[in-house]
N, C-alpha and C positions, 0 to 999 in steps of 0.2 A: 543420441543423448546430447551432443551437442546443439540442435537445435530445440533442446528441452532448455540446454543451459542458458543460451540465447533467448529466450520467449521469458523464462526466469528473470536472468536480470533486468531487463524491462519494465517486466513485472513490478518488480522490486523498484525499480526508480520512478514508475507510472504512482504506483502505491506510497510512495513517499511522499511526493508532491502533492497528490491530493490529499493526503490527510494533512499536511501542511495548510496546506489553502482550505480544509474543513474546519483548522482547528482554529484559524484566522479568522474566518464568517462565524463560527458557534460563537468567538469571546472577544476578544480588541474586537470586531464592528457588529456584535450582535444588537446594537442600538439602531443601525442603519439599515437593519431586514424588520420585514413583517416576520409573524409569528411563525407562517405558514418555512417559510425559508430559515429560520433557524431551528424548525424540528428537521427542515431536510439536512442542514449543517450537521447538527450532531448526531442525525442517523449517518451520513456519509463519516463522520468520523469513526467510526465503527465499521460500517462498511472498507474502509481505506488501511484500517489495521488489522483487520481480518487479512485483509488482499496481500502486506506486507509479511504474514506469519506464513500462508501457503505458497507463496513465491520462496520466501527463505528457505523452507523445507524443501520444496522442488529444486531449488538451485542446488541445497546438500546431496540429494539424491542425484541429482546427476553429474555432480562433483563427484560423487562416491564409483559410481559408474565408469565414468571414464579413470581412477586409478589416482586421480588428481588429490593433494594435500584439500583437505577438510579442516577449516580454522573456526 
């Protein structure tokens, strides 16, 4: 479990980051992409917050596992 918890929060900081920088290319510079690159922006913005929801969940479960406080 601990290297759940580890792969987790990664997870969770990999998935942050990129929906950050998706949600910067969909809107402040969607002037500066072709059309093609701003459907991939706001498909990744989706993609990136899905990744955030199942990292969270996986980091509770295996917080829950090892006995650890769950916040």
């Amino acid at each position: 479990m601990e290297k759940l918890l580890g792969f987790s929060n990664g997870a969770l900081l990999a998935s942050t980051v990129g929906l950050l920088a998706t949600i910067l290319l969909a809107y402040p510079f969607a002037s500066a992409l072709p059309m093609a690159g701003q459907i991939v922006a706001h498909i990744g913005t989706l993609i990136f917050a899905t990744g955030i929801k199942i990292s969270y969940v996986a980091r509770l479960v295996s917080l829950k596992q090892l006995g650890r406080p769950v916040h």
